[in-house]
C-alpha positions as CSV (number, residue, x, y, z in Angstrom):
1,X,8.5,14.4,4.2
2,X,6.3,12.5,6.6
3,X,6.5,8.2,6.5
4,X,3.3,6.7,5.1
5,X,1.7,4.1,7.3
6,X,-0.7,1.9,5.2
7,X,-2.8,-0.4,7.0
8,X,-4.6,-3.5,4.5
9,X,-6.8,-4.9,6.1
10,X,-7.4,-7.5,3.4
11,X,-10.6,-9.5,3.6
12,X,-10.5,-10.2,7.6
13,X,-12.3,-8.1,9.6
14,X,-16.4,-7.7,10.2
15,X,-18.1,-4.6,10.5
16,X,-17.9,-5.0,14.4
17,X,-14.2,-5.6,14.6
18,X,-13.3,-2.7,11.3
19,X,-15.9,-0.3,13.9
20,X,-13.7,-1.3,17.2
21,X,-10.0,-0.9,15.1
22,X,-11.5,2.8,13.7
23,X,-12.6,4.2,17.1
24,X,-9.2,2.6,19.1
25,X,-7.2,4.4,16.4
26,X,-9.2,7.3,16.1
27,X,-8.8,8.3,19.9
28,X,-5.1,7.8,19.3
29,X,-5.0,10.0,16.6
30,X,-6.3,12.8,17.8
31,X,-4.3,13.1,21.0
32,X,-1.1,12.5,19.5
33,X,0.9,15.2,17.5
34,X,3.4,14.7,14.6
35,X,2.3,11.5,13.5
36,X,3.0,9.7,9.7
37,X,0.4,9.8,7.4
38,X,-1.7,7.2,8.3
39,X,-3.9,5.6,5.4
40,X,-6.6,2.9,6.3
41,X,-7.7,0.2,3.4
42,X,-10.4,-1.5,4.5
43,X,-12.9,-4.2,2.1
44,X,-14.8,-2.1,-0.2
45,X,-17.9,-2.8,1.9
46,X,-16.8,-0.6,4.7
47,X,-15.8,2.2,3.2
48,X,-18.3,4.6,3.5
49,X,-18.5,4.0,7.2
50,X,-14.9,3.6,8.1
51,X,-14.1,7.2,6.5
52,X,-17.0,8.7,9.1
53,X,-16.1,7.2,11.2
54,X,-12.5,9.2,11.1
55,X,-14.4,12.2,13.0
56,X,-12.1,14.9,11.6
57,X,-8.7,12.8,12.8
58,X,-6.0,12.8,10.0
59,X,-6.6,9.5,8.7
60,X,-6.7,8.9,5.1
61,X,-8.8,6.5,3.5
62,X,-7.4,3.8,0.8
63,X,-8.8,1.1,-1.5
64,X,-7.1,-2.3,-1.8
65,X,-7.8,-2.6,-5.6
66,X,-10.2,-1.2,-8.5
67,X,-11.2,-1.4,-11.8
68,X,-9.3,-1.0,-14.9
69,X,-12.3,0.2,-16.5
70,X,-13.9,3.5,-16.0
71,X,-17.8,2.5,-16.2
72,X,-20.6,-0.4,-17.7
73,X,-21.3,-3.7,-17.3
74,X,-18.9,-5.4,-15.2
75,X,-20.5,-7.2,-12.6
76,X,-18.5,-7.0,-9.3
77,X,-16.1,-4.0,-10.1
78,X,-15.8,-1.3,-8.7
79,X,-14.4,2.2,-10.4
80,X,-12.2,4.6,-9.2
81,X,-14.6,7.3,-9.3
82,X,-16.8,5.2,-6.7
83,X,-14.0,4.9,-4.6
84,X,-13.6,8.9,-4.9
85,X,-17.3,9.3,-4.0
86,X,-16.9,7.1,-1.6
87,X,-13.7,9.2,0.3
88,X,-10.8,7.3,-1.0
89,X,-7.7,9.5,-1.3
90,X,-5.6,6.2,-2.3
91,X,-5.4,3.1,-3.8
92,X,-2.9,-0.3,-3.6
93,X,-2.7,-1.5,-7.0
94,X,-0.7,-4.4,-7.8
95,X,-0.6,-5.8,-4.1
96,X,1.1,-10.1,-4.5
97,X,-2.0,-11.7,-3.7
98,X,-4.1,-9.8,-6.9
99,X,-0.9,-11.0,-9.1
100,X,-1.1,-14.1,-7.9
101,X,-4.9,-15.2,-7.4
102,X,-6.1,-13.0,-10.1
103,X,-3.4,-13.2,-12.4
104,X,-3.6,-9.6,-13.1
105,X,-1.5,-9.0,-15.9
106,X,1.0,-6.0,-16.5
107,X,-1.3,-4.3,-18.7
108,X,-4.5,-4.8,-16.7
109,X,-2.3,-2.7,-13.7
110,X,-1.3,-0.2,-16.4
111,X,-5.0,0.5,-17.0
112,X,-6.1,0.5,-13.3
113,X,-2.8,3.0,-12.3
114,X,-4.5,5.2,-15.4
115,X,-7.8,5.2,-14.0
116,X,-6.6,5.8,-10.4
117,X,-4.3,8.8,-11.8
118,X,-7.6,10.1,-14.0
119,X,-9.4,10.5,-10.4
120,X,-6.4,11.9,-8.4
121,X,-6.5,9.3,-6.4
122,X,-2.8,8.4,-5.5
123,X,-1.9,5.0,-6.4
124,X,0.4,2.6,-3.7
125,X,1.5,0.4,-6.7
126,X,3.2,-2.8,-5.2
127,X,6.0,-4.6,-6.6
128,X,8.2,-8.0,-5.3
129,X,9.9,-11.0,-5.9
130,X,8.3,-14.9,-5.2
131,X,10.7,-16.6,-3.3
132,X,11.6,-19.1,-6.4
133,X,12.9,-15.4,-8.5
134,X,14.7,-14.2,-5.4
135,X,16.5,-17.9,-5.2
136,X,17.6,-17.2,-8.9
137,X,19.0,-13.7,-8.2
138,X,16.0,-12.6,-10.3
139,X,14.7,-10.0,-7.7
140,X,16.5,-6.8,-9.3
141,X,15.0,-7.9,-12.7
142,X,11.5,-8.6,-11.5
143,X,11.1,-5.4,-9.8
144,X,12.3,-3.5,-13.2
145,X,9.5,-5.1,-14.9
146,X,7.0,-4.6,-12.9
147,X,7.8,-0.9,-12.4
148,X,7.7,-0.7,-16.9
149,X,4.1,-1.3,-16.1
150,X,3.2,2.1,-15.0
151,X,2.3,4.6,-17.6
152,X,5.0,6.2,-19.2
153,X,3.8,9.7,-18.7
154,X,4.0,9.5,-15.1
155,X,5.9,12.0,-13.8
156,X,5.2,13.9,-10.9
157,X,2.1,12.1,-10.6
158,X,0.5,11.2,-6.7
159,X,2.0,7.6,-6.6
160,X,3.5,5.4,-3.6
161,X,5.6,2.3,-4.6
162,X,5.5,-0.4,-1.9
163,X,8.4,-3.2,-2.8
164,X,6.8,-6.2,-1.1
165,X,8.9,-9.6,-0.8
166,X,6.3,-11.9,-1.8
167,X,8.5,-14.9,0.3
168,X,8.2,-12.6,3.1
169,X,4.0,-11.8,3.4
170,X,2.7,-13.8,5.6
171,X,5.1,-16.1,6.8
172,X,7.0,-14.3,9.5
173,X,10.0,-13.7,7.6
174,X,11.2,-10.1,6.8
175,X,14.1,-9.4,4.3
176,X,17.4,-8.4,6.0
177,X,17.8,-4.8,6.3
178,X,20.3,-4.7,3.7
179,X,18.1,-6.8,1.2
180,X,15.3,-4.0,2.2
181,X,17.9,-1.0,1.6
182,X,19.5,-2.1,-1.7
183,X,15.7,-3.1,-3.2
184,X,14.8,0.6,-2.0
185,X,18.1,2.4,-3.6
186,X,17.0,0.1,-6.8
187,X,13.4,1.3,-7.0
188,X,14.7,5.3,-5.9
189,X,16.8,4.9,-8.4
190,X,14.1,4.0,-11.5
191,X,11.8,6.0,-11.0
192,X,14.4,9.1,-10.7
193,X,15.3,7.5,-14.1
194,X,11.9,8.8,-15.4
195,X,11.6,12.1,-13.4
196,X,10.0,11.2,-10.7
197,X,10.7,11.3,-7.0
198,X,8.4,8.9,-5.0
199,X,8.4,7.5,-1.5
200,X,8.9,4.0,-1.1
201,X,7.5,2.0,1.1
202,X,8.5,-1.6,2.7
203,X,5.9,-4.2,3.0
204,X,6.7,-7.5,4.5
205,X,5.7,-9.0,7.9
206,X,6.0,-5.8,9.4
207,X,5.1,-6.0,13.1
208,X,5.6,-3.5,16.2
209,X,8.6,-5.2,17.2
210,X,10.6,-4.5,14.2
211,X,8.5,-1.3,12.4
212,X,11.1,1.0,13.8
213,X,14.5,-0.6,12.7
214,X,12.9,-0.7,9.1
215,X,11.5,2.4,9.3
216,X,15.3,4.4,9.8
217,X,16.1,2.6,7.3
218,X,17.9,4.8,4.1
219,X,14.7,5.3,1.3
220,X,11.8,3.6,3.4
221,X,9.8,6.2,4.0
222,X,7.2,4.0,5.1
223,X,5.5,0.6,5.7
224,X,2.6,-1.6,4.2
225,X,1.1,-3.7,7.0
226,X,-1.6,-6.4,6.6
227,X,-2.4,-8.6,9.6
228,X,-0.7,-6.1,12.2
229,X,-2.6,-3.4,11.1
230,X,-5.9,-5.9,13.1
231,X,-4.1,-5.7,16.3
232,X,-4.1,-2.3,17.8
233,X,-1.3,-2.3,20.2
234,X,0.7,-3.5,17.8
235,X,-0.5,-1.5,14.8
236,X,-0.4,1.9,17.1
237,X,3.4,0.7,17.7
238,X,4.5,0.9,14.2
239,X,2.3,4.6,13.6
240,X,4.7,5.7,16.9
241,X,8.1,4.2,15.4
């Protein structure tokens, strides 16, 4: 099974700087052979132009959120099946910062995953400990929760789980390759519980100077990266790991 390299590009880059990352990696791509799956998230602005931008490299275009609902009046959403017409092939549901800054409740994710899943879209659905939970040994716990959230009749459906420290986003700390490995067997080994094998992958100040250790890793079969996915050297680094 190829990794999975997810790039979220958050809300950081202009259209100048998304068009400059997406023809760098683009002319990468296409002279290189046996890469990962690489998947590209960028705002929901850019879409459209990122995913021409792709020029027939084997890029695949994500979302970094949607709606829980499928249509109607709600003013600044945006559905699943605009992200299909748009070229989306995935979407990160779930991701800390939505949690946290929008508060988006177990249930609200349950409806977005079912949307997602409703469009074939396959879902990167993100799960993690705050620093305060992991201090209280509640990491195992939280992560268990979290992952009762997705739909109950979801086996064998197209879904990623990233586990994502939320101590360790941002801040320059990564967990210890042991903490990574044991919260990857943990995850492996729920969703075998329900019947259904699905790739997990790490995301946590992952940079190109420490992509590869992680990466050979036992159960990461890939990496979420934010603000390294906006430098290109050190993006392309972690694509080559």
């Amino acid at each position: 099974m190829k990794k999975f390299i997810v790039a979220n590009w958050k809300m950081i880059p202009l259209r100048a700087e998304a068009k400059a990352l997406v023809e760098q990696l683009t002319s990468k791509v296409l002279a290189a052979t046996n890469l990962p799956q690489i998947v590209i998230c960028p705002p929901y602005p850019y879409l459209t132009f990122v995913q021409e931008m792709f020029s027939g490299a084997p890029i695949a275009l994500g979302a970094q959120d949607c709606s829980s609902h499928e249509e109607g009046a709600f003013t600044g959403e945006v559905s699943v099946t605009m992200l299909k017409e748009c070229g989306c092939q995935y979407v990160i549901i779930g991701h800390s910062e939505r949690r946290h800054y929008h508060q988006e409740s177990e249930e609200i994710l349950r409806q977005k995953v079912e949307q997602a899943l409703k469009q074939d879209l396959t879902v990167i659905f993100c799960v993690g400990e705050s620093k305060l939970q992991r201090e209280n040994e509640e990491t195992y716990a939280v992560i268990k929760r979290q992952l009762e959230a997705l739909p109950e009749k979801i086996s064998h459906a197209p879904l990623v789980i990233a586990y994502e420290p939320v101590w360790a986003i941002g801040t320059g700390l990564t967990a210890s390759f042991d903490d990574i490995k044991n919260a990857h067997d943990f995850i492996k080994g729920c969703m075998k519980k329900i019947g259904q094998e699905t790739p997990v992958l790490y995301g946590g100040s992952v940079t190109g100077e420490n992509a590869q250790e992680i990466l050979s890793l036992d159960n990461v079969d890939g990496v979420l990266v934010g603000r390294a996915s906006l430098n290109m050297e050190s993006f392309w680094k972690i694509c080559v790991a």
